[in-house]
C-alpha positions in Angstrom: -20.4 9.1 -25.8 -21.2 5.8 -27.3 -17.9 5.0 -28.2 -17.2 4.0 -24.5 -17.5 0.0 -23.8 -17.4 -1.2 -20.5 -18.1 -4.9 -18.5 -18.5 -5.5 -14.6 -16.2 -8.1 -14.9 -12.3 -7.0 -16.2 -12.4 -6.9 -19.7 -9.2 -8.7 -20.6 -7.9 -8.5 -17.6 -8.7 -4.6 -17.6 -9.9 -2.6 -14.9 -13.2 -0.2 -15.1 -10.3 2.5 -14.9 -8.4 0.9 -17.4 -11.3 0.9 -19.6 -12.5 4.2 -19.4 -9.1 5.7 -20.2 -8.3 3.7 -23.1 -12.1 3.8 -24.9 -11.2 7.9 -24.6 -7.8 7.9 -25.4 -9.1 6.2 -28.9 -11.5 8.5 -29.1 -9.4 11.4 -29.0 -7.1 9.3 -31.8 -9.6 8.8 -34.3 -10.6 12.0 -33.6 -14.2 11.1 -32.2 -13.4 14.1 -29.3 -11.3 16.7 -30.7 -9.0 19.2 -29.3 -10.9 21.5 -26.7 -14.2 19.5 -26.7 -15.8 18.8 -23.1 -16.1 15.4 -22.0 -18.8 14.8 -19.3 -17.7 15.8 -15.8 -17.3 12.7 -13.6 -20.6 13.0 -12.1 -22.3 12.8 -15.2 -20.0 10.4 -16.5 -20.6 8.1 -13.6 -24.5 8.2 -13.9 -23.9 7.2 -17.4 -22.1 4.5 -16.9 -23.2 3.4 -13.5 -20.0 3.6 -12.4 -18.1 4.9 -8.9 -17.4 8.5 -9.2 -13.5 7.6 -7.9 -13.4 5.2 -10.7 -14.0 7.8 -13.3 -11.7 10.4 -11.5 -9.2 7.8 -11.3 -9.3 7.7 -15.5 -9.6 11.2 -15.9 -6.7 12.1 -13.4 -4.3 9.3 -15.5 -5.5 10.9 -18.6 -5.0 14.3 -17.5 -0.9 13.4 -16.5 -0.9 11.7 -20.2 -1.6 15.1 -21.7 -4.9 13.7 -23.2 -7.1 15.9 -20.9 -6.9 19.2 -19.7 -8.5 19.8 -16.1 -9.8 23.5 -14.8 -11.4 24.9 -12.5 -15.2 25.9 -13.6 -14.5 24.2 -16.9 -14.4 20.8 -16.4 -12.3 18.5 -17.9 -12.0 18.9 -21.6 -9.3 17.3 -24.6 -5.9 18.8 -24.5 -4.9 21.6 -27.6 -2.4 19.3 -28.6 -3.5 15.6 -26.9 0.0 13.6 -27.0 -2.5 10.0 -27.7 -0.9 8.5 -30.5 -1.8 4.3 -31.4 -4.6 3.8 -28.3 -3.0 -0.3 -29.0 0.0 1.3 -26.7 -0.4 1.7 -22.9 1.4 5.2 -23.5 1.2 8.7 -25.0 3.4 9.5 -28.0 6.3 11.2 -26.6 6.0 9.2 -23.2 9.3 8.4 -21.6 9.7 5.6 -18.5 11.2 7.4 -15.5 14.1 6.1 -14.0 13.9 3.0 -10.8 15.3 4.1 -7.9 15.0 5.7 -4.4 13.5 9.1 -5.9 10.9 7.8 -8.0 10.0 4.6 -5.3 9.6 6.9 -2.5 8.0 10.2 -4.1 7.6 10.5 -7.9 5.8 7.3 -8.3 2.9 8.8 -5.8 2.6 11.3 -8.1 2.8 9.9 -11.5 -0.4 8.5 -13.3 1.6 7.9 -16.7 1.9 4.2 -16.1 -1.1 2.1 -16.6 -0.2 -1.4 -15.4 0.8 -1.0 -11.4 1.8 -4.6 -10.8 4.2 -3.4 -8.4 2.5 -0.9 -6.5 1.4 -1.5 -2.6 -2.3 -0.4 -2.9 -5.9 -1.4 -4.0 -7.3 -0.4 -7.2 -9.6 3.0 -6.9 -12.6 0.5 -8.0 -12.0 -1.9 -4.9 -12.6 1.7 -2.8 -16.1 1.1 -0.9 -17.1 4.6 -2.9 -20.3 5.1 -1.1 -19.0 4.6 2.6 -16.1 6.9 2.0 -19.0 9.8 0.5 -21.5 9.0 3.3 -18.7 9.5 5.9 -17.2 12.6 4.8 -20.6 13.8 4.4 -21.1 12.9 8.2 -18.1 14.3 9.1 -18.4 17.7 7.2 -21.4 18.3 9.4 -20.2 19.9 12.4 -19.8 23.2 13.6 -17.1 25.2 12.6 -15.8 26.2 15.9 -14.9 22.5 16.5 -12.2 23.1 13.8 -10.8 26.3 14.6 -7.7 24.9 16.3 -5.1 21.7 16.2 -7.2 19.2 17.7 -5.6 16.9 20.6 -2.0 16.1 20.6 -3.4 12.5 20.9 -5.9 12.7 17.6 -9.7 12.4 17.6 -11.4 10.3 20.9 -14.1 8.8 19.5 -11.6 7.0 16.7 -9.1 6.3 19.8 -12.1 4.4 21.7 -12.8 2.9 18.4 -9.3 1.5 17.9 -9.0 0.3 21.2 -12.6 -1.9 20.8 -11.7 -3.1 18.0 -8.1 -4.5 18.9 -10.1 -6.3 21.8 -11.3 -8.6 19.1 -7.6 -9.9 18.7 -6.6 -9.7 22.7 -5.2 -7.1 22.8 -6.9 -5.3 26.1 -6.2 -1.4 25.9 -8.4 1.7 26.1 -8.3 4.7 24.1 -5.0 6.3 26.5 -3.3 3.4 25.0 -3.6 4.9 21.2 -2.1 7.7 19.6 -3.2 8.9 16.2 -1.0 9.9 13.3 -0.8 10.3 9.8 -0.6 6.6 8.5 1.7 3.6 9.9 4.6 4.8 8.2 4.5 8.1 10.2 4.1 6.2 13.4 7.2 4.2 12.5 9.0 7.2 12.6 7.7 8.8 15.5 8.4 5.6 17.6 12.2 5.1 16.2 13.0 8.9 16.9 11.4 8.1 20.6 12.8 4.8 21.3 16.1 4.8 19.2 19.3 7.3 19.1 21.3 8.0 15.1 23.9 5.1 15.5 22.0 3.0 16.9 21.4 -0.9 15.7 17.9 -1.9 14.5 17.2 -5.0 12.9 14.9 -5.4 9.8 13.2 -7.8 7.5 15.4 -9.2 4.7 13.4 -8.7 2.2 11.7 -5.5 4.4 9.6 -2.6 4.0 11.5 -0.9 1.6 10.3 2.9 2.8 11.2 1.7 6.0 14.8 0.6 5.4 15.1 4.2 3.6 13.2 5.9 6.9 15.7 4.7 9.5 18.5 4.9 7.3 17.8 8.6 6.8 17.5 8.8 10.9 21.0 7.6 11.1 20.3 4.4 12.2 22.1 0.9 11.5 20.4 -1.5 10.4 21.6 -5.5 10.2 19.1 -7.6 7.8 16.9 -10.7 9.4 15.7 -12.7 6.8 12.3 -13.9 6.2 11.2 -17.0 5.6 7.3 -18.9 5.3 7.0 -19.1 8.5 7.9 -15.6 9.6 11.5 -14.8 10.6 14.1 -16.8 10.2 14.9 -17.3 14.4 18.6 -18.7 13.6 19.1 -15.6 11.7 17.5 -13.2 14.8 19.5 -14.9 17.0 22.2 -14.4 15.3 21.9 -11.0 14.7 21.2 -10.1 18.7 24.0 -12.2 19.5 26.5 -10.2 17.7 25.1 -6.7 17.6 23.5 -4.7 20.3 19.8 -4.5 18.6 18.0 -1.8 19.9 14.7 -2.4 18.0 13.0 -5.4 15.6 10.8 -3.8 13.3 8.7 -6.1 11.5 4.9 -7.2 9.4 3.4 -10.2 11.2 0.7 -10.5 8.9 0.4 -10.3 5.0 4.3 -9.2 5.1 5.1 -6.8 2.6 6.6 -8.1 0.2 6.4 -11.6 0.7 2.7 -12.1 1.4 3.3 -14.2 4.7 2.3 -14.5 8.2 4.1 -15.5 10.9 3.4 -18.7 12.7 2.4 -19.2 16.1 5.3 -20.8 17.1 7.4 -18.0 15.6 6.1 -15.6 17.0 6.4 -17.0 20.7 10.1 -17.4 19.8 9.9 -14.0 18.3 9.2 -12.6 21.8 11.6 -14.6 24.0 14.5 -13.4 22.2 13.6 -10.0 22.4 13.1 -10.5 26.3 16.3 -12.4 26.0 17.9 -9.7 24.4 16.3 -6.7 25.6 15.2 -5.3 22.3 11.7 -3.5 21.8 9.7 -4.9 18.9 7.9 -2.7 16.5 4.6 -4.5 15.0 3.5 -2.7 12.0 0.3 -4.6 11.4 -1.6 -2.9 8.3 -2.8 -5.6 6.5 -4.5 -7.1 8.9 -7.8 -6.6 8.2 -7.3 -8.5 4.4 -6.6 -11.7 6.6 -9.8 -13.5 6.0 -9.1 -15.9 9.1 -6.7 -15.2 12.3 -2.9 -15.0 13.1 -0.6 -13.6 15.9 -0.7 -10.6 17.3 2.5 -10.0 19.1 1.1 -6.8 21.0 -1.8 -9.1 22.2 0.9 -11.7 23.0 3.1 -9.6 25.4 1.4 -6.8 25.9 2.2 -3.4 25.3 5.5 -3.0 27.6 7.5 -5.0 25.0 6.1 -4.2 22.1 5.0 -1.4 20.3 1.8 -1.6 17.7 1.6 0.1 14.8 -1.2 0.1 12.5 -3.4 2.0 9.9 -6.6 2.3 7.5 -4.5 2.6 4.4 -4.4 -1.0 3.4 -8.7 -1.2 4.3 -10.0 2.4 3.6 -7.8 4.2 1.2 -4.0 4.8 1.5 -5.7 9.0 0.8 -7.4 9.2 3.8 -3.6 9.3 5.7 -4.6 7.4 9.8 -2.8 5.4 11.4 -2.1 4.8 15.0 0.4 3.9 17.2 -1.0 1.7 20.5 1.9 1.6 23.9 1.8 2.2 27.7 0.2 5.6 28.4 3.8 6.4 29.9 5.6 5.4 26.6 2.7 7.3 24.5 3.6 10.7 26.1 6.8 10.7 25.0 5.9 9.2 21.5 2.9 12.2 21.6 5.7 14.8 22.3 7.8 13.3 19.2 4.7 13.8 17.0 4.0 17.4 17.9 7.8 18.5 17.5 7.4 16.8 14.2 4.4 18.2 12.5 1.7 19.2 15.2 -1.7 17.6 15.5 -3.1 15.4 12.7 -5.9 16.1 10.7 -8.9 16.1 12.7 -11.7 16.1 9.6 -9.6 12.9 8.3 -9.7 10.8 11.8 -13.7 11.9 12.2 -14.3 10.6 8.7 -12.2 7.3 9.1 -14.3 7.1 12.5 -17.7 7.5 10.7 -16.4 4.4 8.1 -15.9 2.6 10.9 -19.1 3.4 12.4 -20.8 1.7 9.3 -22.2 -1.4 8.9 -21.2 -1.7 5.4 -17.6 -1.1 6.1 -17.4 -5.1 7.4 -19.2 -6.3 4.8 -16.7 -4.2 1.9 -13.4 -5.8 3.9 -15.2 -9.0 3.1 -15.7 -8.4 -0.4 -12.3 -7.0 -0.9 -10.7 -10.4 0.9 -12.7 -12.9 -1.5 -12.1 -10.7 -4.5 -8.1 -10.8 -3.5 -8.1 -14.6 -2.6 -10.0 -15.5 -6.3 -7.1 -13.1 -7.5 -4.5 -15.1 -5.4 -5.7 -18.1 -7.2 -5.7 -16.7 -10.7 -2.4 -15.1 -10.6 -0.9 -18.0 -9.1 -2.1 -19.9 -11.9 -0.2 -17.8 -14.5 3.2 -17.2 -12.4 3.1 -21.3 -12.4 2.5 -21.4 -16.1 5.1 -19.1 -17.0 7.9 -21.2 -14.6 7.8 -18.8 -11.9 8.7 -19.6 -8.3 6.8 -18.6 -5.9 8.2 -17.9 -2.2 4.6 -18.3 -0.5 1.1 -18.7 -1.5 -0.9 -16.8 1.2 -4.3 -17.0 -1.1 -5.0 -13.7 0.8 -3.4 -10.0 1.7 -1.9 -7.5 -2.2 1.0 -9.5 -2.2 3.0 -12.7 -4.2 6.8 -12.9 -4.0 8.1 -14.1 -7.0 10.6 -14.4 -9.0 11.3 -15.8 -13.0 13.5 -18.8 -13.9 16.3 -18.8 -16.7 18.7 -16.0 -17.6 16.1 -13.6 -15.5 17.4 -15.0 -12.5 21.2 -14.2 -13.3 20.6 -10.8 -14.3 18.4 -10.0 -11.6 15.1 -8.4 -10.8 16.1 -4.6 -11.2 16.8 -5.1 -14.9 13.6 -6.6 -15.7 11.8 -4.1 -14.1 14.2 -1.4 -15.9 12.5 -3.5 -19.3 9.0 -3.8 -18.0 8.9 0.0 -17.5 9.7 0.9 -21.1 6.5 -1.1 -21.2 4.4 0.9 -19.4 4.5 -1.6 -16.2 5.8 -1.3 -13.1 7.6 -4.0 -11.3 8.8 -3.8 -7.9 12.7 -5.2 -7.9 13.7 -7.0 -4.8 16.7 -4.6 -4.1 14.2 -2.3 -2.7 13.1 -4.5 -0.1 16.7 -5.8 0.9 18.8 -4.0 3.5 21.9 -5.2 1.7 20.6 -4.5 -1.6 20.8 -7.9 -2.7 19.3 -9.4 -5.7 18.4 -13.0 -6.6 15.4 -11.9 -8.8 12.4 -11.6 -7.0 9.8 -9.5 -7.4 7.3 -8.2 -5.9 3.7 -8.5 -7.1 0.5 -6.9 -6.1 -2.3 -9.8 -7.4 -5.1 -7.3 -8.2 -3.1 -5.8 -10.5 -1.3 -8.7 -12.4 -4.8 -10.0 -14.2 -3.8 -7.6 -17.5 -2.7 -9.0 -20.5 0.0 -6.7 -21.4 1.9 -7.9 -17.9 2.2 -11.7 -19.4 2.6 -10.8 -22.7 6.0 -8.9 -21.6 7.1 -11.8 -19.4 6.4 -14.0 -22.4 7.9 -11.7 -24.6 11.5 -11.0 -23.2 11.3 -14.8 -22.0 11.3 -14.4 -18.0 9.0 -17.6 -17.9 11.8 -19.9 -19.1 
C-alpha cells in the first residue's frame, strides 16, 4: 500500500486518522483497491505505518459507516461491492446526506455516526491523543484473573481497589475521604443522574449553568425537574444572577463545572467559589460538582468538595475526559450516609457497573506512564489553545475566555452570523461535513446570540476555516 502518505505532525491540519481514511478513500477512487480487495487488518496496518492500532481502527470504523469498507468477522476488512467514494477532494461519500441538529442526533445519533470527518464540535479527544499502549497493557492486566471473580455483579459500590484509588488521589486537591466515601458508576453523567433522582423530587427547582451541560439540561428535564438558568461568566458564575435566582425560587440543587467548564472553557475563581458556597449555605441548596476535566488543568483551581466538605456538596467526576470517554467510570464521592441511598438509586437503575471496566481504569491508574500521557495531552491542548486562538482572532471572532488549557473555546463570529444565530451556521457547516456545536444546546432557555462551541484539537483542519471564510462568519 504505497499509496498511503502520512507525517507525525498533522498534515494540513489533518489528523493521522484523517489521513489514513482519505489516502484510502482515493485509492478506492482511482481504483488503486477495487471492489472486494482486502486491505491490511489494523494490526498489520499499524506495524506498517508505525502507527496506534486505535488510530487505524478509528479510519477503518469511519470508512466502514461511509460505505467504503466492508467489515466481517474472519474476513477482515475489505472494499465495499459498491464503495459510495466519489471525488476523495470532498470530506463525504457520493450519496452522503448531513443529518439533522437537534436533541436526537446531539444526544444519541452523533455517538454513533462516523460519516462526518471534521468534529469541531464534539466534547472528546481525538482516538490518536489515546495513550494506546497504557489502555492495551491494562486490559491485558485486567483480563488476567480468574474467572470465578466474574461470575456475579460485583459490589453495589464498584471495584475497591479503584475506590481507594479515587479517594488517594483526591487527597492531592484536599479533599480528605476514603474509599466509603466513593461510589462507582458508569461515567459522570450517570452519576448526575443517580444523585438528582436521590436528592431531588419531578417538580422540583434546580438551577443550571447558562450556557450548561447540554446533556444535562436534557437529563433533568426528562426527570421532571425545573430548571431556572445561572449564567456564566470568566470568572465562574455570575453571583448576582445565583442570588437572584435563590432569592426568588426555592433551588433545590446547583449543578455546575468548576473547572474547564463545558462549553465555555473556564474556571471558577477563588473568590467565586467561596461565594459560590455561602449562598448555598445561605440558601440551603446542595451543590453538584461535576469535575471531569480536571485532570487537563495543567496548574490548580477550586475544588468546592475540598472546600466544604462532602455534607454540602456532592462530587462528581470521571475518566472520560483523561482515559477514554469508551472505557464508561465515573464516580460519585458523598457522606457514607448520603452514598447508601445514592448506591440504592444506582442498583434500582441498572445494577452493578462493569467490574472488568473499573479493574482496567484501576490498572491505568496504577501506571507510571498514565501521569506522564495527561501531561502530554495538556501541552499538546495548550499549543492547540494558542493556534486556534490565533485563527478565531484572524477571522474576527470573539472569544468569551482564553483558558490556554481544557477541549474547549467559546466563540462566536461577528457580522450577519451573529443576527442569525449559531444554529444556522452549524445547520451550513454540516452540509460541509463539519460539526458545530450551536449555543442553543447549552442554554436552558434556548437562547441564541451565536456562540459556538469549539473543541481546539479539532479546529487545526483546513476545511473548518475555509467554510467560515467561505460563507463569511469572520466578518
Amino acid at each position: 500500500m504505497d499509496f498511503i502518505r502520512l507525517t507525525r505532525r498533522h498534515a494540513d491540519g489533518l489528523s493521522l486518522v484523517d489521513q489514513i481514511a482519505q489516502s484510502i478513500s482515493q485509492a478506492v477512487f482511482e481504483q488503486v483497491l477495487r471492489p472486494g480487495m482486502a486491505v491490511p487488518s489494523v494490526r498489520q496496518f499499524a506495524r506498517m505505518y508505525d502507527v496506534s492500532t486505535f488510530t487505524v481502527s478509528a479510519a477503518y470504523q469511519r470508512l466502514v459507516a461511509q460505505g467504503v469498507l466492508t467489515a466481517r468477522t474472519g474476513s477482515g476488512y475489505r472494499v465495499a461491492p459498491r464503495a459510495r467514494t466519489t471525488v476523495p477532494a470532498s470530506t463525504q461519500p457520493q450519496g452522503w446526506k448531513p443529518p439533522q441538529i437537534g436533541e436526537s442526533w446531539l444526544l444519541a445519533d452523533i455517538f454513533a455516526d462516523h460519516s462526518i470527518p471534521i468534529k469541531a464540535g464534539c466534547g472528546w479527544l481525538p482516538a490518536d491523543w489515546m495513550n494506546e499502549a497504557g489502555v492495551l497493557q491494562a486490559i491485558r492486566q485486567a483480563s488476567q484473573i480468574r474467572s470465578g471473580q466474574l461470575s456475579g455483579y460485583g459490589h453495589p459500590y464498584g471495584y475497591f481497589p479503584l475506590r481507594e484509588q479515587v479517594a488517594a488521589s483526591l487527597e492531592h486537591h484536599g479533599l480528605a475521604v476514603d474509599a466509603d466515601h466513593v461510589l462507582l458508576c458508569q461515567g459522570a453523567t450517570q452519576g448526575m443522574d443517580i444523585v438528582a433522582r436521590s436528592l431531588l423530587r419531578p417538580g422540583d427547582t434546580v438551577a443550571v449553568e447558562s450556557p450548561g451541560y447540554a446533556n444535562l439540561l436534557l437529563s433533568l428535564r426528562l426527570a421532571g425537574f425545573k430548571l431556572v438558568g445561572v449564567e456564566r461568566n470568566r470568572d465562574g458564575l455570575c453571583l448576582e444572577s445565583l442570588q437572584r435566582a435563590a432569592s426568588r425560587h426555592h433551588v433545590k440543587a446547583l449543578f455546575l463545572n468548576p473547572v474547564l467548564q463545558n462549553p465555555t472553557g473556564t474556571s471558577l475563581s477563588m473568590a467565586n467559589a467561596f461565594r459560590i458556597l455561602q449562598l448555598a449555605e445561605q440558601h440551603d441548596f446542595w451543590i453538584v460538582e461535576d469535575d471531569v476535566s480536571r485532570d487537563l488543568l495543567p496548574g490548580n483551581a477550586p475544588m468546592l468538595a475540598a472546600l466544604a466538605g462532602a455534607k454540602r456538596v456532592v462530587y462528581v467526576s470521571g475518566f472520560s475526559k483523561s482515559i477514554t470517554p469508551s472505557m464508561r467510570v465515573g464516580y460519585i464521592v458523598a457522606e457514607p450516609d448520603l452514598l447508601r441511598v445514592f448506591a440504592k438509586t444506582k442498583m434500582a437503575l441498572g445494577l452493578t457497573t462493569p467490574e472488568l471496566m473499573e479493574r482496567t481504569v484501576h490498572q491505568i491508574l496504577r501506571q507510571g506512564r498514565h501521569r506522564r500521557h495527561l501531561q502530554n495531552v495538556q501541552d499538546r491542548l495548550r499549543q492547540a489553545h494558542d493556534e486556534v486562538g490565533e485563527k478565531f482572532a484572524q477571522h474576527g471572532f470573539d472569544i468569551f475566555s482564553e483558558p490556554r488549557a481544557g477541549l474547549f473555546l467559546w466563540a462566536r463570529p461577528a457580522g450577519q452570523w451573529r443576527e442569525q444565530g449559531s444554529a444556522r451556521l452549524a445547520h451550513l457547516a454540516l452540509q460541509d461535513g463539519i460539526w458545530l456545536a450551536p449555543q442553543t444546546y447549552f442554554h436552558p432557555d434556548g437562547a441564541d446570540e451565536g456562540w459556538l462551541r469549539f473543541n481546539v484539537a479539532y479546529c487545526r483542519h483546513p476545511a473548518l476555516w475555509q467554510f467560515i471564510r467561505r460563507v463569511g462568519a469572520g466578518r
